[in-house]
Backbone as XML, in Angstrom:
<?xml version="1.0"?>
<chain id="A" units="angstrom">
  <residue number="1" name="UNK">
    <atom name="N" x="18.667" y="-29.764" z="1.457"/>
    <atom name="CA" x="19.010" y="-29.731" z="2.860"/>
    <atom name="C" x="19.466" y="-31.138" z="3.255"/>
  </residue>
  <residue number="2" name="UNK">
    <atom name="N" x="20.596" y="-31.076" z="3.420"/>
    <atom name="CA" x="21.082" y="-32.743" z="4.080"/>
    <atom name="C" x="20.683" y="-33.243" z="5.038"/>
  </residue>
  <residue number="3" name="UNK">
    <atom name="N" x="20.488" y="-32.698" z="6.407"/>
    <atom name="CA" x="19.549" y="-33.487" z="7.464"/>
    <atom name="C" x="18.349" y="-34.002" z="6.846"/>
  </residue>
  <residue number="4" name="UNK">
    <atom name="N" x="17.629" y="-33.674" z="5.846"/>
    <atom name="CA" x="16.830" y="-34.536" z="5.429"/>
    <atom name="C" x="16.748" y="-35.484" z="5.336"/>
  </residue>
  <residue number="5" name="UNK">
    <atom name="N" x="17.634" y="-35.976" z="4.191"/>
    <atom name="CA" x="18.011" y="-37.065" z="3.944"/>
    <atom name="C" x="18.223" y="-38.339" z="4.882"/>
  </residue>
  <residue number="6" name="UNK">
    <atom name="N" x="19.109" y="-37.872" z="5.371"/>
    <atom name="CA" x="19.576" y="-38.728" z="7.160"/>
    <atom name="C" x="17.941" y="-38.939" z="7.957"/>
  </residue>
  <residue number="7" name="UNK">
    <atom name="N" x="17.694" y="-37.552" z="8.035"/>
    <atom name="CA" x="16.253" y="-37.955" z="8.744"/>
    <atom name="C" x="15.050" y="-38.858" z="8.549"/>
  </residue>
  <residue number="8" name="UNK">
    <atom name="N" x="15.027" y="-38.901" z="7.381"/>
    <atom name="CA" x="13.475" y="-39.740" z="6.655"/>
    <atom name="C" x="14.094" y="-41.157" z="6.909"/>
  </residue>
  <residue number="9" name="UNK">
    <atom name="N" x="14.982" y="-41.791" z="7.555"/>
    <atom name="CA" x="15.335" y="-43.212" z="8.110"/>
    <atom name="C" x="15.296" y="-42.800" z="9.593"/>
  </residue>
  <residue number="10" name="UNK">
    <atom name="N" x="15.079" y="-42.059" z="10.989"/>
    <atom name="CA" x="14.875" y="-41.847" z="11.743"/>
    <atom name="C" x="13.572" y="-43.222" z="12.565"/>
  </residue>
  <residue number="11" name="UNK">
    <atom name="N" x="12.322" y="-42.321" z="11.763"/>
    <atom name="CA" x="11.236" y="-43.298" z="12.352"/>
    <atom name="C" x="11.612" y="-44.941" z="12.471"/>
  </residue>
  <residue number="12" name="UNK">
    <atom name="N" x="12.282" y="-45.757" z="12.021"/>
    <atom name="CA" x="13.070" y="-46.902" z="11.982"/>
    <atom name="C" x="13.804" y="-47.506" z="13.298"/>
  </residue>
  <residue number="13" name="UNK">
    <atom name="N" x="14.523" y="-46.157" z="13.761"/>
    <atom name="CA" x="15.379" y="-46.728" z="14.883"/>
    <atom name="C" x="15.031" y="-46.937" z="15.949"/>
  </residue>
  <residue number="14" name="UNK">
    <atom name="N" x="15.475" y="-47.833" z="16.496"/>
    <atom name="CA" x="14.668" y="-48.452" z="18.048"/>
    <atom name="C" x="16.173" y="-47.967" z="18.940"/>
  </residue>
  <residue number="15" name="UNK">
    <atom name="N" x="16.974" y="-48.571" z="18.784"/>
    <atom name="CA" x="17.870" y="-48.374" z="19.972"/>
    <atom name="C" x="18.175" y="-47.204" z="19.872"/>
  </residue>
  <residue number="16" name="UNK">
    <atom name="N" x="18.549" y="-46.554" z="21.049"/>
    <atom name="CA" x="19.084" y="-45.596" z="21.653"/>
    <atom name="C" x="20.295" y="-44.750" z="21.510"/>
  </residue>
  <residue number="17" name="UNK">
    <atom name="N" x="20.969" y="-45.811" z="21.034"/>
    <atom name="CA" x="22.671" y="-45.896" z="21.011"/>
    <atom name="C" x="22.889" y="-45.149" z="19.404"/>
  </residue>
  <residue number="18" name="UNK">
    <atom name="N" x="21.560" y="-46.246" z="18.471"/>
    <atom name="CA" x="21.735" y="-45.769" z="17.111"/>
    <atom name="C" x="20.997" y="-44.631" z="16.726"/>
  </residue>
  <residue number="19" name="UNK">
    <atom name="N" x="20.130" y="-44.005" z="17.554"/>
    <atom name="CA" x="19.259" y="-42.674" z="17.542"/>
    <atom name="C" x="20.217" y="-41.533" z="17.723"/>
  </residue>
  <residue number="20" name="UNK">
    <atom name="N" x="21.066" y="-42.014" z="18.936"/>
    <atom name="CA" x="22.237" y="-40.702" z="19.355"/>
    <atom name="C" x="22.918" y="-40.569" z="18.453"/>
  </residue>
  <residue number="21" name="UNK">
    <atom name="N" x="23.768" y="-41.410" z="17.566"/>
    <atom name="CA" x="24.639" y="-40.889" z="16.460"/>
    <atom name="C" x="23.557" y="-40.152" z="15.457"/>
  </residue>
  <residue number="22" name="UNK">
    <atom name="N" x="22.163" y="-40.496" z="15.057"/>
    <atom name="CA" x="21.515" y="-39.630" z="14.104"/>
    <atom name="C" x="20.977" y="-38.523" z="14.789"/>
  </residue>
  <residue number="23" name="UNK">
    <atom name="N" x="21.070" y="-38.790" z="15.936"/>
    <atom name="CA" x="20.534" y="-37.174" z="16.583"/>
    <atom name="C" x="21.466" y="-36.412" z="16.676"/>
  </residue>
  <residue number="24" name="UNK">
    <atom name="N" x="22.790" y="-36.748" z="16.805"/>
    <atom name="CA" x="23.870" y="-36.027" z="16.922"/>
    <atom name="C" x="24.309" y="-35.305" z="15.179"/>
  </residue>
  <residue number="25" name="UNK">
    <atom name="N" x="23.998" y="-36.031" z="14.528"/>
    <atom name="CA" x="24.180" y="-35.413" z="13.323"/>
    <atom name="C" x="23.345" y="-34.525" z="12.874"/>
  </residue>
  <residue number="26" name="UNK">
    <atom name="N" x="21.872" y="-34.792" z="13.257"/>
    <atom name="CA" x="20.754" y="-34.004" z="13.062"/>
    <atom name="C" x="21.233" y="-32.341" z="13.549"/>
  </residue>
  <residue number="27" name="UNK">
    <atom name="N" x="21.612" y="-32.414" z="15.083"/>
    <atom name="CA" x="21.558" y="-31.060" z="15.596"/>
    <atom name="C" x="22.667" y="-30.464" z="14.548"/>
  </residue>
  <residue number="28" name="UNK">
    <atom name="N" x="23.682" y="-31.481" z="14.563"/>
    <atom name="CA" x="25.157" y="-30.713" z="13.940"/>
    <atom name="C" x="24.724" y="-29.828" z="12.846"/>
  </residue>
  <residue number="29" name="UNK">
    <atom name="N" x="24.118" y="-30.573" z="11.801"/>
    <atom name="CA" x="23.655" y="-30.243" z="10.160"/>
    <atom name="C" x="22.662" y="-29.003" z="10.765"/>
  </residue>
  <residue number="30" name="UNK">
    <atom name="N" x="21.882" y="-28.761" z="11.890"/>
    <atom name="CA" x="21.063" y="-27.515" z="12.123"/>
    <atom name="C" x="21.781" y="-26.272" z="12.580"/>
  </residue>
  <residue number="31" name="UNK">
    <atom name="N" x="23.094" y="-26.943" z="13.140"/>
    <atom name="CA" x="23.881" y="-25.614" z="13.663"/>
    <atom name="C" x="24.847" y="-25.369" z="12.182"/>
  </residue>
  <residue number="32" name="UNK">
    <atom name="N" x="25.072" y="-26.080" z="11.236"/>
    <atom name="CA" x="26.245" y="-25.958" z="9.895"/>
    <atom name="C" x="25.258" y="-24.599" z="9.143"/>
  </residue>
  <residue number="33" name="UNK">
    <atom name="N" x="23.991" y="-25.126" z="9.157"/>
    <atom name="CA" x="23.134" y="-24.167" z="8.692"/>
    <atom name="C" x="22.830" y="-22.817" z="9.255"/>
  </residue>
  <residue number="34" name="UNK">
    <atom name="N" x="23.602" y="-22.448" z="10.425"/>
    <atom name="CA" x="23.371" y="-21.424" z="10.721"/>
    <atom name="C" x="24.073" y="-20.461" z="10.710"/>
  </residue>
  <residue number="35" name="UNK">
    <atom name="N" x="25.125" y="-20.924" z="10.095"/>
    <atom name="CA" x="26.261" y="-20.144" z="9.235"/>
    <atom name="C" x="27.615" y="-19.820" z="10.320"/>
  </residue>
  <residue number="36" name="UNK">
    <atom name="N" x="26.708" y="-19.700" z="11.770"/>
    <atom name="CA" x="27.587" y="-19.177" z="13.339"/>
    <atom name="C" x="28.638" y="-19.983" z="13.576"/>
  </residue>
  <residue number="37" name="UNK">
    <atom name="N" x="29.637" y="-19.486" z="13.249"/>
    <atom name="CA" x="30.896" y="-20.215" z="13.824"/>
    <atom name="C" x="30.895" y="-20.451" z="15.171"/>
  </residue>
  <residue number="38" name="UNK">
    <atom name="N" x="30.472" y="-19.191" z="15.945"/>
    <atom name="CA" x="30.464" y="-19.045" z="17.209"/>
    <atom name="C" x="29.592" y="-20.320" z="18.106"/>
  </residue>
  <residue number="39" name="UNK">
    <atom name="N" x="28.518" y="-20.019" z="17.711"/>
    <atom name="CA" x="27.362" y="-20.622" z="17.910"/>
    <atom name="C" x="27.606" y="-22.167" z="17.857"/>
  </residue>
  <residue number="40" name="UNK">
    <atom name="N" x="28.623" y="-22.619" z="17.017"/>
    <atom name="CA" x="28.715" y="-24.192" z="16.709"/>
    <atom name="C" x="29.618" y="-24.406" z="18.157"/>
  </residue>
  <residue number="41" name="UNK">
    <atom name="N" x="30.709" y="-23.408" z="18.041"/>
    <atom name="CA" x="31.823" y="-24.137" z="19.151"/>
    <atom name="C" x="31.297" y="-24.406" z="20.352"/>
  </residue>
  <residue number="42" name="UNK">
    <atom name="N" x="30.218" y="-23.082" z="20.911"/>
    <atom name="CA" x="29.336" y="-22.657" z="22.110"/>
    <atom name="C" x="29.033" y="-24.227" z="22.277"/>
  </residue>
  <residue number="43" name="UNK">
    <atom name="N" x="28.157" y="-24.897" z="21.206"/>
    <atom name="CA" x="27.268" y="-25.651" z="21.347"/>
    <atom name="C" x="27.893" y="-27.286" z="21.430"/>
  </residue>
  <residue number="44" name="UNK">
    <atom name="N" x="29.412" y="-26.871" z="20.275"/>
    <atom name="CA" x="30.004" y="-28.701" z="20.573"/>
    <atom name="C" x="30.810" y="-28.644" z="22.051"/>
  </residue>
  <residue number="45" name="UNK">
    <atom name="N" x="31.189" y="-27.730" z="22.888"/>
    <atom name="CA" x="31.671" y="-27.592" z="24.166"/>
    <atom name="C" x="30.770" y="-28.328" z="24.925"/>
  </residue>
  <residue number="46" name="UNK">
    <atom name="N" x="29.502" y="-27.517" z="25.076"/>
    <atom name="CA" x="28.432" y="-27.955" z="25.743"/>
    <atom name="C" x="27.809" y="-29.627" z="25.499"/>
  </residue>
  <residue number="47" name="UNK">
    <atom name="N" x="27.998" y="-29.805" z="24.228"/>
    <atom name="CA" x="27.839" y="-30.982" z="23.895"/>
    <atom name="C" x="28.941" y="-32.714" z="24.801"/>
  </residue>
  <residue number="48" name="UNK">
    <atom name="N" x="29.802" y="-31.713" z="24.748"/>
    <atom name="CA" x="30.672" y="-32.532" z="25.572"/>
    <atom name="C" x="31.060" y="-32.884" z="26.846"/>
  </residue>
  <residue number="49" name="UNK">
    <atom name="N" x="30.285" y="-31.807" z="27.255"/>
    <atom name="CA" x="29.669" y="-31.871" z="28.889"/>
    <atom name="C" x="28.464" y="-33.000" z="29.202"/>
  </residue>
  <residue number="50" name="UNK">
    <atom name="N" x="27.692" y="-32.493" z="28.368"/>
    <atom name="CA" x="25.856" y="-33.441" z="28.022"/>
    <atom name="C" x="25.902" y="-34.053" z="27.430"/>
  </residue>
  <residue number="51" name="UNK">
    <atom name="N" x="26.934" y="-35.031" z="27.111"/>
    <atom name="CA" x="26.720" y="-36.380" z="26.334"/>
    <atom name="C" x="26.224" y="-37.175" z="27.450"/>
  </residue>
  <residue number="52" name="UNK">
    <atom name="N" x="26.879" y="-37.565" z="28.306"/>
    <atom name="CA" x="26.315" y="-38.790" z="29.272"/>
    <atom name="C" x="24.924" y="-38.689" z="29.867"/>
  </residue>
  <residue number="53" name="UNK">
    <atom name="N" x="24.569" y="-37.601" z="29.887"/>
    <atom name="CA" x="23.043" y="-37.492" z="30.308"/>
    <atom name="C" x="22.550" y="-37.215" z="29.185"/>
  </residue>
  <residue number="54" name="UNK">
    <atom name="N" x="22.783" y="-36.760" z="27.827"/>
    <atom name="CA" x="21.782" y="-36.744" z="26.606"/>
    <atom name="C" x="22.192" y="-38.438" z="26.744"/>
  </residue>
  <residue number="55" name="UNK">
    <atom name="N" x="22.598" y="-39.281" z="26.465"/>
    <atom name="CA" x="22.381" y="-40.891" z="26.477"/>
    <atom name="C" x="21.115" y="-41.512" z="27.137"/>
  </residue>
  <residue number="56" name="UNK">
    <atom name="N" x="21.396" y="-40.763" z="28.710"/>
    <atom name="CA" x="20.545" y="-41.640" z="29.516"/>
    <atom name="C" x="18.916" y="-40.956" z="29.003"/>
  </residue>
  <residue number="57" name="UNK">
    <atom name="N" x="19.020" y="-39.561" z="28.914"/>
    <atom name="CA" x="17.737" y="-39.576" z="28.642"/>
    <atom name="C" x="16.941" y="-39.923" z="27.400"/>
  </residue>
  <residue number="58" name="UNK">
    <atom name="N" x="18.147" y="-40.269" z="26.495"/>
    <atom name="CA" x="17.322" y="-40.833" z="24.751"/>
    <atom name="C" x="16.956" y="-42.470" z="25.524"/>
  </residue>
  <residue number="59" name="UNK">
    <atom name="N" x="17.381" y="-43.075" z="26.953"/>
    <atom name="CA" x="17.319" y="-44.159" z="26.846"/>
    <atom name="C" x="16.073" y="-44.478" z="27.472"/>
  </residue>
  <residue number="60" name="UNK">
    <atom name="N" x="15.237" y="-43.306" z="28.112"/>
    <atom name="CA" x="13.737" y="-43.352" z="28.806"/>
    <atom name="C" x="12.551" y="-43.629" z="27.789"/>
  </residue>
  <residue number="61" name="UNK">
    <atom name="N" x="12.122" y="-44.861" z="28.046"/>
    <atom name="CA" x="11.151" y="-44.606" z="27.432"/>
    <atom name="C" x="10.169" y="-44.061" z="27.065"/>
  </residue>
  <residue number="62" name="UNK">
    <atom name="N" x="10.318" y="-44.244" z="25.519"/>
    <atom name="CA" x="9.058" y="-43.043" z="24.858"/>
    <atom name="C" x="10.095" y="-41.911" z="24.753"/>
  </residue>
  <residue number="63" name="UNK">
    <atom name="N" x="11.149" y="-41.665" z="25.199"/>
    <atom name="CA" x="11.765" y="-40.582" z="24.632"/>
    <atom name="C" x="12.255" y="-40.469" z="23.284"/>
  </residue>
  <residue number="64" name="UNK">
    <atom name="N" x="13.044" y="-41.481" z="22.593"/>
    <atom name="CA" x="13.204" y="-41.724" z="21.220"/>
    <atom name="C" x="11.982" y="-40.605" z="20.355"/>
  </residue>
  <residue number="65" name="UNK">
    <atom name="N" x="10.757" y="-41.491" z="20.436"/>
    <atom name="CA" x="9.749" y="-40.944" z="19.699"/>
    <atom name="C" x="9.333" y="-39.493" z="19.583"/>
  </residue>
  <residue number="66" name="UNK">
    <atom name="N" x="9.202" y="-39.295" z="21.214"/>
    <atom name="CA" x="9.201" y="-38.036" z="21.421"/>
    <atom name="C" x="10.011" y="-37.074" z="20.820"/>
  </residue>
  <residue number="67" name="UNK">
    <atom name="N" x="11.247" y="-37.616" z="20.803"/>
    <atom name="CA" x="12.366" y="-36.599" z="20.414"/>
    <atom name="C" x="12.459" y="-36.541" z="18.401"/>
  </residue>
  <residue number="68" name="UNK">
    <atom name="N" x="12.225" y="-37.643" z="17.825"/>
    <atom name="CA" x="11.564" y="-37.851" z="16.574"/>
    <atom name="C" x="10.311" y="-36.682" z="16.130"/>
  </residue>
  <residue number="69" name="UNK">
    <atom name="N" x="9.658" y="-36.349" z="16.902"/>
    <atom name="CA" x="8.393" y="-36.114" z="16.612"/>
    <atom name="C" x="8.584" y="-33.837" z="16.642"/>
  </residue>
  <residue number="70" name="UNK">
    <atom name="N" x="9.496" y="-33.979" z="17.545"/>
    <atom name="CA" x="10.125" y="-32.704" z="17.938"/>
    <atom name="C" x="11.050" y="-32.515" z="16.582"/>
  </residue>
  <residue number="71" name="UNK">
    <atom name="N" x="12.135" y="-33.394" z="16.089"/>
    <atom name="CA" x="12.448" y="-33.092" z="15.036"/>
    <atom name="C" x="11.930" y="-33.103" z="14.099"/>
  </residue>
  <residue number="72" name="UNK">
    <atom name="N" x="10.521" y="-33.536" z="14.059"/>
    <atom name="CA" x="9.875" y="-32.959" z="12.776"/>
    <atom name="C" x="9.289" y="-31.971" z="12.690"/>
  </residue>
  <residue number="73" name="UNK">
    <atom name="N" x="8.561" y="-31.103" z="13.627"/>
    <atom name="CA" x="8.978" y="-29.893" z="13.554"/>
    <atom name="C" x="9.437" y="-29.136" z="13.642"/>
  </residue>
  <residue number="74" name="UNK">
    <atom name="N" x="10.567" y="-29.331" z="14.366"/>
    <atom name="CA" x="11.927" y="-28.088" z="13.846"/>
    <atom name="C" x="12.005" y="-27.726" z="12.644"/>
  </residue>
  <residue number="75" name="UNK">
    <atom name="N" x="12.036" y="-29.362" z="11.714"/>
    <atom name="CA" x="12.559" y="-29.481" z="10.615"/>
    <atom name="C" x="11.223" y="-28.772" z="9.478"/>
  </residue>
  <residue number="76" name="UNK">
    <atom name="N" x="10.212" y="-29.198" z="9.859"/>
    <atom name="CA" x="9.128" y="-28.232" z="9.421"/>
    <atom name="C" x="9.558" y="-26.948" z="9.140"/>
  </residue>
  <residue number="77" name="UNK">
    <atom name="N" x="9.336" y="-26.016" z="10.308"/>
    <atom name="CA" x="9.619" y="-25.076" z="10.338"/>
    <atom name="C" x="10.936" y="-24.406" z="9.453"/>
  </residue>
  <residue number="78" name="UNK">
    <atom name="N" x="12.227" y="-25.015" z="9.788"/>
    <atom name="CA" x="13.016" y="-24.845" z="8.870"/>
    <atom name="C" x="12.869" y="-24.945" z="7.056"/>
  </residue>
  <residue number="79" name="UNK">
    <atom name="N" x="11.916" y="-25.739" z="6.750"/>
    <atom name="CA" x="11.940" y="-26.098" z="5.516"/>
    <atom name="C" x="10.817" y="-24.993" z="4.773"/>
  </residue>
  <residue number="80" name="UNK">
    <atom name="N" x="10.476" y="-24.588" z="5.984"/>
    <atom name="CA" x="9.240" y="-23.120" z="5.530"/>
    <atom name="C" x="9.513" y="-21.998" z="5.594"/>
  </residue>
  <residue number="81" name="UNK">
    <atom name="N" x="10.939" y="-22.336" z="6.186"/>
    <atom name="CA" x="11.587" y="-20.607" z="5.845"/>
    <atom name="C" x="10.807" y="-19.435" z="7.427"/>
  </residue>
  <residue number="82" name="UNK">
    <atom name="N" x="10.365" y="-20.388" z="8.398"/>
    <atom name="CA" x="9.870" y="-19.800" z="9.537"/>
    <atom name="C" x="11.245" y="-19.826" z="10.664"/>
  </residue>
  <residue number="83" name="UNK">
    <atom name="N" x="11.593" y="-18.953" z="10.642"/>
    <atom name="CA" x="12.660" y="-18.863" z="11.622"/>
    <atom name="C" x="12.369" y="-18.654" z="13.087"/>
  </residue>
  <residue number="84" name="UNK">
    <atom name="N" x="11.685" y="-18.020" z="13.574"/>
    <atom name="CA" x="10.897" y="-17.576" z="14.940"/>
    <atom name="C" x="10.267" y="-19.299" z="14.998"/>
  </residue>
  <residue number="85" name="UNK">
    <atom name="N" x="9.651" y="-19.753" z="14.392"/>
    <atom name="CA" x="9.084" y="-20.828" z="14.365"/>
    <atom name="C" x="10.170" y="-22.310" z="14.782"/>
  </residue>
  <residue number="86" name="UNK">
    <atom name="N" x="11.065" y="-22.254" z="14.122"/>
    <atom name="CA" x="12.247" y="-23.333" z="14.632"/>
    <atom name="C" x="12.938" y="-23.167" z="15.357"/>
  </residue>
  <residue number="87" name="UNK">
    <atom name="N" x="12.963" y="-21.616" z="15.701"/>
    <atom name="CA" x="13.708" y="-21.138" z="17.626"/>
    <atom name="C" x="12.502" y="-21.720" z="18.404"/>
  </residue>
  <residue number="88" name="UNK">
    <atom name="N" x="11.627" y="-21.473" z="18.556"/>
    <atom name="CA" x="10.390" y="-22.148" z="19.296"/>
    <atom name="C" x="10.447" y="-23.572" z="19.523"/>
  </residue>
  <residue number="89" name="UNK">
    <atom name="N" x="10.173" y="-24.235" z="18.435"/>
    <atom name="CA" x="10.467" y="-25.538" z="18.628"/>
    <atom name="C" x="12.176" y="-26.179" z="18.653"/>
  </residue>
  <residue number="90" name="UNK">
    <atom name="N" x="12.920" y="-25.299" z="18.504"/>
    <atom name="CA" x="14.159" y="-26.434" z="19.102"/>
    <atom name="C" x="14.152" y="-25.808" z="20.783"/>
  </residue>
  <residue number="91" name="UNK">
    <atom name="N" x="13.897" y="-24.427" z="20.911"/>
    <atom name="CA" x="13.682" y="-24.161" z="22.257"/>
    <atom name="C" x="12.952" y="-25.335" z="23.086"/>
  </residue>
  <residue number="92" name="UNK">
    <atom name="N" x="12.052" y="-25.699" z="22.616"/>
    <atom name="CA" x="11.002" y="-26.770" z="23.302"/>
    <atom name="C" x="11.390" y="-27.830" z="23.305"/>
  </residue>
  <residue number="93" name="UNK">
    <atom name="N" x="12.078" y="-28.054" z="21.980"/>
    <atom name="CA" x="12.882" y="-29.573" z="22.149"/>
    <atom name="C" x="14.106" y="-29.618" z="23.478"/>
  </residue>
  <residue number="94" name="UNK">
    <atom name="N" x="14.885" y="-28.740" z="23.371"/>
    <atom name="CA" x="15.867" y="-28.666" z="24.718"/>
    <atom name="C" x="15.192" y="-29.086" z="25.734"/>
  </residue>
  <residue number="95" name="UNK">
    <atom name="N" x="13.951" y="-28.371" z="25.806"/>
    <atom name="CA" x="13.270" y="-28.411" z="27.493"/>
    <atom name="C" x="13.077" y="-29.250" z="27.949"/>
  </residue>
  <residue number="96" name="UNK">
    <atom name="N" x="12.364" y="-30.468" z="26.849"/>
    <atom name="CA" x="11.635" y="-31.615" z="26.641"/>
    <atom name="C" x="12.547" y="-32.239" z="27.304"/>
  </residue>
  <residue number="97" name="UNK">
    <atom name="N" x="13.750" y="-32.365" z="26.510"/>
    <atom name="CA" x="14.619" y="-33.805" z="26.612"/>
    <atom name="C" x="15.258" y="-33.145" z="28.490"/>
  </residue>
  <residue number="98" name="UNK">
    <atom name="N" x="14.941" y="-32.241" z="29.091"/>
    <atom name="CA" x="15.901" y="-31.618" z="30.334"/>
    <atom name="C" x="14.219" y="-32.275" z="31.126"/>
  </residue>
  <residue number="99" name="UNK">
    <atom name="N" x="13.212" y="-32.050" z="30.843"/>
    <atom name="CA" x="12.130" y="-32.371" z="31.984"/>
    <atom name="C" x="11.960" y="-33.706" z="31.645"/>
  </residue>
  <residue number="100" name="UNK">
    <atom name="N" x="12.171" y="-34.471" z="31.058"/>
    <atom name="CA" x="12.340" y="-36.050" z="30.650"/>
    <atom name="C" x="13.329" y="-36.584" z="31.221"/>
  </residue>
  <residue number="101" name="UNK">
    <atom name="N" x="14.882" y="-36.269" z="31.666"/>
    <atom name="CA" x="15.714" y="-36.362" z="32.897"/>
    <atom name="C" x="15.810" y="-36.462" z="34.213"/>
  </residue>
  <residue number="102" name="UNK">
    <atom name="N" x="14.977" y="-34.848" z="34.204"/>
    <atom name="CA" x="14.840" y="-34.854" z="35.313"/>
    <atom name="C" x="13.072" y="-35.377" z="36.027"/>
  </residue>
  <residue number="103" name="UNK">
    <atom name="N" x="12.151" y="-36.192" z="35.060"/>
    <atom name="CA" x="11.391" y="-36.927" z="35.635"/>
    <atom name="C" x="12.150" y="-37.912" z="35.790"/>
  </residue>
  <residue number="104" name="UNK">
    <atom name="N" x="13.001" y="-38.531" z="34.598"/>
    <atom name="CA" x="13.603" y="-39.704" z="35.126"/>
    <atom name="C" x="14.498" y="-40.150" z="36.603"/>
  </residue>
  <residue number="105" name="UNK">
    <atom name="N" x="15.009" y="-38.934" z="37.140"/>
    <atom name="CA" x="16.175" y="-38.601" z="37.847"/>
    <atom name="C" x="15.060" y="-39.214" z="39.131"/>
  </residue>
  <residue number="106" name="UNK">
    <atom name="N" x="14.152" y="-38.520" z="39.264"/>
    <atom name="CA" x="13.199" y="-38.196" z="40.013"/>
    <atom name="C" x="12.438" y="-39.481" z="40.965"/>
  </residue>
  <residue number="107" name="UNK">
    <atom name="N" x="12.532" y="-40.253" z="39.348"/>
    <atom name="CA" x="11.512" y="-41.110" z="39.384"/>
    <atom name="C" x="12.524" y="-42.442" z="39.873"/>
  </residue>
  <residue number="108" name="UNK">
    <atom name="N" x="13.926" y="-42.409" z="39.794"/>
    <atom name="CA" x="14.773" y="-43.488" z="40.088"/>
    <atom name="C" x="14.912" y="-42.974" z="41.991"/>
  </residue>
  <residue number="109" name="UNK">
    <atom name="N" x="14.868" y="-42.032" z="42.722"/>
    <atom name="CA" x="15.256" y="-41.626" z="43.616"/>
    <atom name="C" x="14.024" y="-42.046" z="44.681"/>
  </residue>
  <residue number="110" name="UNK">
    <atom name="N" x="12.643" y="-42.494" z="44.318"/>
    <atom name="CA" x="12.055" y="-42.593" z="45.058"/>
    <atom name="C" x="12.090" y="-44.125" z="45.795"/>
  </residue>
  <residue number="111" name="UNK">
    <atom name="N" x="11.701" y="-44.346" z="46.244"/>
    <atom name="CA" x="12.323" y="-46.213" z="47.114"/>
    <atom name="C" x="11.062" y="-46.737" z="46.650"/>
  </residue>
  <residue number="112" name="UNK">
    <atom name="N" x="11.890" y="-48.296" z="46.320"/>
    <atom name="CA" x="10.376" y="-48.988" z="45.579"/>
    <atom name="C" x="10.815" y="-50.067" z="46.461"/>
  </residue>
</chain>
């Protein structure tokens, strides 16, 4: 499985900037694997909408890790042949990184 590979240098990265290109490859290599043509285009469209806010929110802290920690079990799951199991957790990963935004969003709007 090639996201592997790429992945086991993950825990390493501090900046933000250099997490997004391996996170961006990460998801890619999870959607190549899913054989869905459909499913990829669906998802690099959308991708191109949610780049500027997937940025800001890899840039909250503690999100990096968080989002590290989520890809290891996706990647779990995937590597166990649990399929229900890695819809679950990338389901959760989406959510994560959308309620991590929008605390951030939240949390910039109040007057200090």
């Amino acid at each position: 499985m090639r996201c592997t590979r790429n992945y086991s240098a993950l825990p390493r990265l501090r900046r933000s900037s250099t997490f997004f290109e391996v996170n961006q490859a990460f998801h890619y290599q999870i959607q190549e694997m899913s054989g869905n043509r459909r499913l990829r285009q669906v998802i690099q469209d959308l991708r191109k909408v949610l780049k500027l806010t997937r940025r800001f929110s890899l840039s909250i802290d503690g999100r990096v890790q968080q989002s590290l920690a989520e890809h290891a079990i996706i990647l779990a799951a995937i590597k166990a042949g649990d399929a229900a199991g890695a819809q679950v957790a990338m389901h959760d990963h989406i959510l994560s990184g959308r309620q991590a935004l929008a605390r951030s969003n939240a949390t910039q709007e109040l007057p200090t």
